[in-house]
N, C-alpha and C positions, 0 to 999 in steps of 0.2 A: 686354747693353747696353740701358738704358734710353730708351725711347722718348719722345720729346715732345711735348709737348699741341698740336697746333694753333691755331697764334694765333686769337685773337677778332678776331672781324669787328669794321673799324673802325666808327665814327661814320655814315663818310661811304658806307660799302658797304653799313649797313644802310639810312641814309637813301635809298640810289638802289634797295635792292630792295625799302623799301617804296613809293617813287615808281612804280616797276613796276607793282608789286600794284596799286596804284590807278589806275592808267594803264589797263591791263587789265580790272578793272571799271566803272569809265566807260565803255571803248568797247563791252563786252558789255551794259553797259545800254542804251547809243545801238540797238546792232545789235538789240537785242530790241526794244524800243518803236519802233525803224522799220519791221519787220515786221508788228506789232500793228498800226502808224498805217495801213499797205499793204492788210491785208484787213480791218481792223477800217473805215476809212473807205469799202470800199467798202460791206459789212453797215450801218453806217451809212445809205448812200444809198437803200438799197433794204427798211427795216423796214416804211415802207409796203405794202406787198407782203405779209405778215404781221400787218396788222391784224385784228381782229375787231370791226366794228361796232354788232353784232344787239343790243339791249338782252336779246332773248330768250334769246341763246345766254350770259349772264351769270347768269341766274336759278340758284337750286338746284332740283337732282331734285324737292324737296316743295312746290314753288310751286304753288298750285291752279292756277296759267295753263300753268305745265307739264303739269301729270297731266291738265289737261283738252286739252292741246295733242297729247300721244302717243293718247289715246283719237279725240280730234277726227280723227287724221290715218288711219286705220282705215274713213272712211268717206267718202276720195278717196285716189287712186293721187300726188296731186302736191299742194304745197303751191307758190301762186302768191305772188310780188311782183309788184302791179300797178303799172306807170308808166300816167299818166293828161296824155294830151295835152286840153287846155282851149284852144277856139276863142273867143273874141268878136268880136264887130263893132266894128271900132276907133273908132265913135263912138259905140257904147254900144246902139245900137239895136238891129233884127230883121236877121238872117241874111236875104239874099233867094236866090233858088233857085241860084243861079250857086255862091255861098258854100259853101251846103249840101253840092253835086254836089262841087265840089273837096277840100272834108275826106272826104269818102265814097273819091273818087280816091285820097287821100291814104293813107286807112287798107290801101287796097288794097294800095299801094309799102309797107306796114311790114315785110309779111315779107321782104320780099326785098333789107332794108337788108345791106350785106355788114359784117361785123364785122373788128378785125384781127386778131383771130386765125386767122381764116377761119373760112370758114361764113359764113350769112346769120341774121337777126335771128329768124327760123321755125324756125330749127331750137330757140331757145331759149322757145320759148311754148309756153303748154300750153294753149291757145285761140286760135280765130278773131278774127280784129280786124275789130269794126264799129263807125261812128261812129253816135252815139245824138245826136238835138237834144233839147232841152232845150222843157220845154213852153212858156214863152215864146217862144220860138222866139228868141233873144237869145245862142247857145250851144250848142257839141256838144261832146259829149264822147266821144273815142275811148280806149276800155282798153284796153294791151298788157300782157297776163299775162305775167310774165317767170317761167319754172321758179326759183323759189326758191334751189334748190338749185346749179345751173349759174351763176345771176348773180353768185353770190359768188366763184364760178371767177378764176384770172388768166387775162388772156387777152394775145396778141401778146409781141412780144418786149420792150417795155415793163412785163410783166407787168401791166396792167393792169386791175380787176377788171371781167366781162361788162356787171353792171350799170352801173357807168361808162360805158364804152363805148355801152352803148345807149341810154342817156337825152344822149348829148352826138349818135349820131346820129339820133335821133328831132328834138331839138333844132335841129339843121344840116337835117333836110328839113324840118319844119316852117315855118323861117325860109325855103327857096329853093324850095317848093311853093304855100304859103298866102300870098297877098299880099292885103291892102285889111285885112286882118284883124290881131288880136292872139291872140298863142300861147302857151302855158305848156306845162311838160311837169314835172307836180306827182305826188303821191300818193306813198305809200310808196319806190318806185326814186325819183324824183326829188330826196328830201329827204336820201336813205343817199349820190346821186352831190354833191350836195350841201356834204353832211358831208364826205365824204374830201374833196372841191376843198376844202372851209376847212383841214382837216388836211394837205392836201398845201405848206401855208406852213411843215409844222415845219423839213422839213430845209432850207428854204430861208432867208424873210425872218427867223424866229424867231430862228433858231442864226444869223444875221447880224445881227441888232441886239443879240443878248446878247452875244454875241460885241464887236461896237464898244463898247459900254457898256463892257464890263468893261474894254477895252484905253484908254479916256478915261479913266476912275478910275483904273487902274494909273499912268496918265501922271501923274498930278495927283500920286499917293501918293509914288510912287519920284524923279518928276521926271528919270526915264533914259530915256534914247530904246533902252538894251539889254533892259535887266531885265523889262518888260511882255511881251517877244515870249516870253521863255523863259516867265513864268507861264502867260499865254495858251495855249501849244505844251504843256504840262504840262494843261490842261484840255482842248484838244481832243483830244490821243492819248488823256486817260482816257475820252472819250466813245465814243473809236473800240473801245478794250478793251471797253467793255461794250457795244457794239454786235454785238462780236465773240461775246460768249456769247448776249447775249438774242435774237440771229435764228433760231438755229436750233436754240433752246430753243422758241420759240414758234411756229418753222415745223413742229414733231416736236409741238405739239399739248402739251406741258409746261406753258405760259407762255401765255394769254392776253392781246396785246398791243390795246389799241386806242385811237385818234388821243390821246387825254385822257391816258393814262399814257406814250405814246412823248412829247408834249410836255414832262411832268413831267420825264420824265427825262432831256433835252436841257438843259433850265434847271439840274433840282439836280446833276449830273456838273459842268458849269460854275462854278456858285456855290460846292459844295461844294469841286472841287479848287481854287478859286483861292484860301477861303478859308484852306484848309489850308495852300497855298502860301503865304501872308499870313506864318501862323505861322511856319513855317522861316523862311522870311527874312530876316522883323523879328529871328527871336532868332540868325539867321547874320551878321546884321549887329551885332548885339550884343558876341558873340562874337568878329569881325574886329577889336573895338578892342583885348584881350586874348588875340591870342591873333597872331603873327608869321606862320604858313603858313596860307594858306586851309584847308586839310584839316585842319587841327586844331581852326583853328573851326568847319568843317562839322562835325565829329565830335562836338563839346561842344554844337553845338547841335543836331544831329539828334536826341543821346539825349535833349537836354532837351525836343524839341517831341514826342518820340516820346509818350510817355504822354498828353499832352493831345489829339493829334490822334489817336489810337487808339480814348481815353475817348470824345471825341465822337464817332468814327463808329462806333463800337459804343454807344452810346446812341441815336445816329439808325437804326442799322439794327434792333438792336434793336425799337424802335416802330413802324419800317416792316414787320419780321415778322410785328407783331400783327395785321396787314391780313388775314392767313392765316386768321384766324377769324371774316374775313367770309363769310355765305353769297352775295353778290355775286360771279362772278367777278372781274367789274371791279376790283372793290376787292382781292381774295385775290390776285389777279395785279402788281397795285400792288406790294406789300411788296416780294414776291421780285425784280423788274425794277428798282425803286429802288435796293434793298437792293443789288444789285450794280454801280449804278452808282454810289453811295456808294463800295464796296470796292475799284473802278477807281480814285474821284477819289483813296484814302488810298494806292492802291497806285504812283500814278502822282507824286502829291507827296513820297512818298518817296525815289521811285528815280531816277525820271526827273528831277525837278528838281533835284537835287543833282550828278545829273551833268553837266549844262546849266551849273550854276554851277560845279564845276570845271573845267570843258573846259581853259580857259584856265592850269591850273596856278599858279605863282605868282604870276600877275597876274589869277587870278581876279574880286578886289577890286575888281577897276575895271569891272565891270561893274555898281556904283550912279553910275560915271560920269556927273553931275559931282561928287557926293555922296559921294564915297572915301570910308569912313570909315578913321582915320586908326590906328596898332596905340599903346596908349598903354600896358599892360601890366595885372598881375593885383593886384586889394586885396589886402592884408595883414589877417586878420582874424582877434582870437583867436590870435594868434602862426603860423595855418598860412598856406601859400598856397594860396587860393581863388578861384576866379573870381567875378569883379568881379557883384554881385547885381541891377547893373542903376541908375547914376545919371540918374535920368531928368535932361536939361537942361530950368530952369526953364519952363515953356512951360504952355498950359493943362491938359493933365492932369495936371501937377502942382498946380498951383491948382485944380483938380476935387474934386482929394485932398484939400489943405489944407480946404477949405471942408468935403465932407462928414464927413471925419473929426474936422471941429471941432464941427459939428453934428450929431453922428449920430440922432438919435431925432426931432429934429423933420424931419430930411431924407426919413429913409423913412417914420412919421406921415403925414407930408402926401404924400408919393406915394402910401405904399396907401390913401389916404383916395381921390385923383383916381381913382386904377385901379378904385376901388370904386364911385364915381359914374358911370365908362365903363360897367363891366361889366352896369349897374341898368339897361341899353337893351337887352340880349339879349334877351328875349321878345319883341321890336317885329322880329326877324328872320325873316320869313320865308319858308322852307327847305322846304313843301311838294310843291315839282315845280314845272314850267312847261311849258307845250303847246308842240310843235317849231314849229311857227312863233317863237316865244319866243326860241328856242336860240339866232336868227342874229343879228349885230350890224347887219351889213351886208344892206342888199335883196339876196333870191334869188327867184330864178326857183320856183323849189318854192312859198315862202312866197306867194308873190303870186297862183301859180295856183291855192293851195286856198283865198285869199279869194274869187276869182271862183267856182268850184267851187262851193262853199257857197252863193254869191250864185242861181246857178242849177239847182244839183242839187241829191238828200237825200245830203249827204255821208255820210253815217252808212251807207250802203249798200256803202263800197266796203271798208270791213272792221268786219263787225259781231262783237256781241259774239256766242260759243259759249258753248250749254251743252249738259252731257252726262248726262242723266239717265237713268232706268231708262224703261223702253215703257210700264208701268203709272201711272208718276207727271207725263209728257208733258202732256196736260190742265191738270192743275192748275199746272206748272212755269209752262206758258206763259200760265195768266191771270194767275198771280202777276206775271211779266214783264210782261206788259201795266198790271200798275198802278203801275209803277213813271216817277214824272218825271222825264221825257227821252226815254222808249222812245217808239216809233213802231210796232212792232210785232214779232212775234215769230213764228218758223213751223218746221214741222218740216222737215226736209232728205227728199226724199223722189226717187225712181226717178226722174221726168222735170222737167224745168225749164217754166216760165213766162217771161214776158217779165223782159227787166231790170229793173232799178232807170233811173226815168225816160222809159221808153219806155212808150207808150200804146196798151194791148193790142188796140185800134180801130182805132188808125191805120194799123196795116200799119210792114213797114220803114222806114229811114231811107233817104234819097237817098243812093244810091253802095252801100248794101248789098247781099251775094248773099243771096238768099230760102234758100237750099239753104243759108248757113254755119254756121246753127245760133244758139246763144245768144251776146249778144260777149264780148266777153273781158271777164277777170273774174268771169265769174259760174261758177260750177261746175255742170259739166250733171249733175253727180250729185246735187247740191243740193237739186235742184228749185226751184220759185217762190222770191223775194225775200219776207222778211217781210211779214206782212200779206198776201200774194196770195194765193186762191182755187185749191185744187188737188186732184181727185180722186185723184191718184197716192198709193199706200202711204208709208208712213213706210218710211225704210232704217232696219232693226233691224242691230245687230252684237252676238253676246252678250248679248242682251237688254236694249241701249241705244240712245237713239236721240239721234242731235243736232238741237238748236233754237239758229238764228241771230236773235239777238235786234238787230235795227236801234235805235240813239240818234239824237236828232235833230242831234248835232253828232259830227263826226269823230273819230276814235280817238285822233290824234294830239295831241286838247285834253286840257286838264283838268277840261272839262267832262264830257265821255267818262266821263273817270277816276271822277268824281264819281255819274256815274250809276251806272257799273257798280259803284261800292262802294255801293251803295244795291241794284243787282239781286240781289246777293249775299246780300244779309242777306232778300230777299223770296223768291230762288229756295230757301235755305236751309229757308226756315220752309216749304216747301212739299213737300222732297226735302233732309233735311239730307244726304244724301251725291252732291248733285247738285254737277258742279262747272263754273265759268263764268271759260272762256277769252278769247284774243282778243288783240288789240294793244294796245286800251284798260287791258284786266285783266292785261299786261306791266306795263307802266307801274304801275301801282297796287301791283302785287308787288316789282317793283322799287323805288316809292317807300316802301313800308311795309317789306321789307328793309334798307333802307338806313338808315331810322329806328332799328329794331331793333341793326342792327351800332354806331349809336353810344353805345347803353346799353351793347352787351357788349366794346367795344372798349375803351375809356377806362376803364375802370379797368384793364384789363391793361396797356395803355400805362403809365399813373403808374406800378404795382408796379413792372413792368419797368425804368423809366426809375432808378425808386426805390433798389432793390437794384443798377444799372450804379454808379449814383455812390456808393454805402457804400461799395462796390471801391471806388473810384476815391479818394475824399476819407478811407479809415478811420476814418469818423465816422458819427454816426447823424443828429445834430441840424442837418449842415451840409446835407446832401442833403434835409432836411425843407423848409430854408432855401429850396434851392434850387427845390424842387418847387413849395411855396406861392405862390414868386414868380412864378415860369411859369405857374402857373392863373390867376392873378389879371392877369398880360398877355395871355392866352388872353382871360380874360371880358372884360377894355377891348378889347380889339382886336376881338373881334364885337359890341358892346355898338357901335363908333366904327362899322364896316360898315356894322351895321343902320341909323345912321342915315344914310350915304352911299349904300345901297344903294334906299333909301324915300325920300328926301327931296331927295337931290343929282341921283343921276345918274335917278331916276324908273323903276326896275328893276323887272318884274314879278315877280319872286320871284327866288328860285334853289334851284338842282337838291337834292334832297334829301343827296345824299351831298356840298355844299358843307361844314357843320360839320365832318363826319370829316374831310375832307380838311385842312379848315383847323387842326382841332387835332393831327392827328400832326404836319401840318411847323413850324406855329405851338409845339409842346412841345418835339418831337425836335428843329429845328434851334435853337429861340429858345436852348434850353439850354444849349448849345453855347457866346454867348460869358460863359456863368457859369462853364461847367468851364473856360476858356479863364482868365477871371480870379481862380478857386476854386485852379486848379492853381499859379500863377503866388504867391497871396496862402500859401496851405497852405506854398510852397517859403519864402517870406520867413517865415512865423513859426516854421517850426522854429528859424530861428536869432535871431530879434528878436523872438518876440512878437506874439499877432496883430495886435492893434490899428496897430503899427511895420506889420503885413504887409499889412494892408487898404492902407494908405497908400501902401507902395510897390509892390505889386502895381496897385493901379487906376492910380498915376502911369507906370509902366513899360508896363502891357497896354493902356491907352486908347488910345493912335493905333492900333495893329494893329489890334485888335477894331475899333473904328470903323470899320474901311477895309473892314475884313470883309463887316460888317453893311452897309455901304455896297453892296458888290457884291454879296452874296448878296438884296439888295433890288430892285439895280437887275437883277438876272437874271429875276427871280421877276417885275420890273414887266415883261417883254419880251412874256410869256406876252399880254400884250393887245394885242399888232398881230395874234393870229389872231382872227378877227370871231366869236366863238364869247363867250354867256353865261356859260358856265361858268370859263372862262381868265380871263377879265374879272373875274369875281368872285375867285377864285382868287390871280390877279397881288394884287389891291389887299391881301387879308387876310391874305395870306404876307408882302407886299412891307410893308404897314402895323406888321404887328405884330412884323417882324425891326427896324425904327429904332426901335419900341415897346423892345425888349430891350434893344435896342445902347446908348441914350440915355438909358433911364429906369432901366429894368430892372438893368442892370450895370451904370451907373454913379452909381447913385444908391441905388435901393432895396436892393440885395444887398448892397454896400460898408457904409451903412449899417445894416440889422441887423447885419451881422456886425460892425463894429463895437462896435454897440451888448453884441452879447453877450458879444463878448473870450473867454477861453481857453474858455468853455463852447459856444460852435463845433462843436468836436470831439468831446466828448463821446461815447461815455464813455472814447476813448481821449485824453483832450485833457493829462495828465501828460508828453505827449512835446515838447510847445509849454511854453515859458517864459512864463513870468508879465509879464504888459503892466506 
């Protein structure tokens, strides 16, 4: 007897098991990304905790301030961070004995400040604290050597780092001990607790005004009181994702994180998943007019946004990996911490926001409420049926189009003529470094006490410059130092100490000091004498070397500093070419001439990189050339536009050396972003029209999104300037300037037009697969 086939599942039973199936992965996608948002936001709250601030711990192994820093340290048991409390006389005059005696009392109470972690503030020094007057007598200054090593510790259940803690309570007894007087609490700790206070704004006012920005422009864009919360909720889980890797990648000593690249990548995780998000949804909304069940239009538009949102953040991440080949930590640490918060923003506008916009199942649609768009069905083209290529309603990107593509050659002519007149300002930038007083926007207590400092100490004493030469060349090292302008003098470190810096070897102690404490803090009793001082004691040889602390007349932490000690260099050189000359100053100088160096060898790896993503991307050679010249040339107007905002507007004293790098990876890698955006969209319309037909309807179809894009990823980027930091400042404007540079000029004028202008030769040499204009 013959057996019968099993009837075929109707219509309607496969319609409800693929309604299942989709049901099913929505809520697996909810249930994972609520987990992620669970411990990724709390990794979030606490990457502070995981910074690294030291500019020194960013250098490479071959840095002369390194190699002289590991010999340097062979000839003391401890490397100090000194915090430097600064007394004056609140009317500016002489300390009278009363004054004196109580900073003296004062210095006494330092050790026995209690910390929260516990313990008291002596267990973390690596010297006596004694207050020094100042030879005017107008000033005392007490050093608290803090162990180096220990203050970078977390300390209490706050995790908070030692040296924080210590300079906020140095700060609080200062303030309830010292009265009639004024106080600072400056020097190297002061300026690093400082630094983190400005960086402790990321996780808070930062990521809350990028955050309202973005969710005002979603409002204006969409005009739905639903749809902005789902975008917004698709950028903070992706922040929380990559918070979730990068803490304890760079807690395990993998990833060096510090306050500059934890802010970057608060802004780009933001900007980039919303702008991603942009994408789906403009073309899910597209979609919706053709297409009857939301899941069918998610589906048509997912795979269509899929390639363009993939292309660019693999072209951004891409560029951000080539950071990898700086010898900068800072910067090599950049790429890969980006690079994954880019791969968050694509991972999470993929998955997460698509499910967000199904939840709702058949009534998904209504969530551009009040703006439904309405299901009208699919063009007839060519005798198939195919989805509808995108009728933009008359509106001004459509008149965008009409105009450039009626004038193509004089439209981009006269644009890359402007962009070329911006670009002619770029040598008027600059980009050599700035002394940390510099760094702050905002008055700090750091900065203002080493103007006093200065006023009445040799600042130069309290971290001079090192060298480390051989015992036979010592002599000549140090006269060579001595004729260099700035130095003040120079000596060799030798078995017993001298009086300090500022104390008058005649006078006997200071008021409130113990005779029995030894030298005060600060100074290294293995040292011996401060530059220039008079000392019978041997030179300490190690190995047959010996260190000379060569004092400048101005602070390490200037550029002055810098400027001497690149001057000592080239005179200790000619004296002892294998002499090598460390120091805080001589960081700074290695770090500013590294950073110079990574933007020769970075940027052209970048272009190649960027070069070869988009011939993948566009199968073409001439189009990605297109695309690349363009981006250079808003790269050169946009720091060309800087330089003269940065000189003449807002009256800036420079900016930090690794400003250009910065500004060109995000300035190339995201500006390019809305050309693939418009490249992919014009490439999809001339397979079937022709390009010149595809220029037209590609910029009238992709102009609002892209706009809305470039919009937020501008106004994200402009957040970065409510932390009171020069760098951010600078940073915000030449990211934020040169993405409405892209958005307005760039794609929609200059790239429309060339291409235009070159019609099927675009593509080349694959360009026989595009129909003839």
């Amino acid at each position: 007897m013959a057996t019968q086939a099993p009837p075929a599942p109707t219509k309607r039973r496969v319609r409800t098991r693929s309604a299942v199936a989709r049901a099913g992965l929505i809520l697996l996608a909810l249930v994972v990304w609520l987990l992620v948002g669970a411990f990724g936001g709390m990794a979030q709250g606490t990457l502070s905790a995981v910074q690294e601030n030291d500019n020194a711990a960013f250098l490479p192994a071959n840095a002369e301030s390194t190699r002289a820093g590991e010999l340097s340290a062979q000839f003391s048991d401890e490397t100090t961070l000194p915090a430097l409390v600064v007394v004056e006389a609140a009317d500016g005059g002489r300390l009278d004995a009363g004054q004196v005696e109580a900073v003296g009392t004062f210095a006494e109470a330092v050790p026995g400040i209690e910390l929260p972690g516990g313990g008291t503030l002596g267990d973390v020094l690596t010297g006596p604290v004694v207050a020094v007057p100042s030879e005017d007598g107008a000033a005392v200054l007490v050093p608290v050597p803090l162990d180096a090593t220990v203050a970078n510790e977390l300390a209490g259940e706050s995790e908070e780092r030692v040296v924080n803690a210590a300079v906020a309570e140095l700060r609080a007894l200062a303030a309830d001990e010292l009265s009639g007087v004024s106080t600072w609490v400056t020097g190297p700790a002061g300026a690093i607790a400082d630094l983190v206070t400005a960086f402790g704004g990321i996780d808070g006012i930062l990521l809350l005004t990028a955050l309202v920005v973005v969710f005002v422009i979603l409002i204006l864009v969409y005009r739905s009181p639903s749809l902005p919360f789902a975008v917004l909720l698709t950028s903070v889980f992706a922040l929380a994702a990559a918070a979730l890797v990068i803490k304890p990648l760079a807690g395990g000593g993998v990833l060096q994180l510090n306050g500059q690249s934890q802010g970057i990548l608060s802004i780009l995780v933001v900007g980039a998943a919303t702008d991603y998000s942009l994408l789906l949804v403009a073309r899910y909304r597209e979609e919706l007019t053709r297409h009857a069940h939301p899941a069918d239009a998610m589906r048509v538009a997912w795979r269509a946004s899929l390639e363009p949102v993939l292309a660019s953040a693999g072209t951004v991440i891409v560029g951000l990996l080539c950071l990898l080949l700086s010898d900068l930590g800072s910067n090599s640490s950049l790429g890969p911490v980006a690079a994954i918060g880019i791969a968050s923003a694509v991972l999470a506008a993929l998955t997460l926001l698509p499910a967000f916009l199904l939840l709702a199942g058949r009534r998904s649609r209504f969530i551009f409420w009040p703006r439904t768009p309405r299901y009208i069905g699919a063009d007839v083209v060519d005798g198939a049926q195919v989805a509808a290529r995108g009728s933009a309603r008359p509106g001004i990107w459509e008149r965008v189009a009409t105009f450039v593509t009626s004038h193509a050659r004089p439209v981009w002519v006269v644009t890359a003529l402007v962009l070329l007149a911006a670009a002619a300002f770029v040598p008027t930038l600059r980009a050599e470094g700035t002394s940390d007083s510099d760094i702050f926007l905002a008055e700090t207590e750091s900065v203002a006490g080493e103007a006093v400092l200065a006023e009445h100490f040799d600042a130069g004493q309290v971290q001079p410059a090192v060298v480390i030469t051989a015992e036979a060349n010592a002599a000549d090292v140090i006269a060579a130092a001595e004729t260099v302008p700035g130095v003040t003098g120079a000596a060799l470190v030798t078995e017993a100490a001298g009086p300090p810096a500022g104390v008058d070897a005649e006078s006997g102690p200071p008021a409130g000091a113990d005779t029995e404490a030894g030298p005060p803090a600060g100074v290294d009793t293995e040292s011996g004498p401060p530059a220039g001082a008079d000392a019978e004691a041997e030179a300490v040889v190690v190995d047959g070397l010996v260190r000379i602390d060569v004092v400048t007349e101005d602070a390490a932490e200037t550029q002055a500093a810098v400027a001497t000690v690149r001057e000592l260099r080239t005179a200790v050189h000619a004296a002892d070419a294998d002499a090598l000359v460390g120091g805080a100053a001589a960081q700074r100088l290695d770090t500013q001439d590294t950073a110079a160096k990574d933007l020769r060898t970075i940027i052209p790896v970048v272009l190649v990189a960027i070069f070869l993503m988009l011939v993948l991307l566009l199968r073409a050679v001439v189009a990605p050339l297109v695309l690349l010249l363009a981006n250079l040339l808003s790269f050169g107007a946009t720091m060309g536009i800087s330089a003269i905002v940065f000189n003449h507007v807002l009256d800036l004293p420079g900016a930090d050396a690794t400003v250009p790098l910065y500004g060109f990876v995000f300035l190339v890698a995201l500006g390019i972003d809305y050309s693939i955006f418009l490249m992919t969209r014009v490439r999809e319309e001339s397979l079937v029209r022709g390009t010149r037909e595809g220029v037209h309807r590609g910029l009238a179809v992709t102009g609002g999104v892209i706009t809305s894009a470039g919009l937020v990823l501008a106004a994200t980027f402009s957040a970065l300037a409510v932390i009171p930091l020069l760098f951010l400042l600078q940073l915000a404007f030449i990211v934020a300037f040169g993405v409405l540079l892209d958005t307005f000029v760039v794609r929609s004028l200059l790239v429309p037009g060339l291409v235009h202008d070159l019609g099927r030769r675009t593509w080349w040499p694959w360009q026989r697969r595009v129909p003839l204009d």
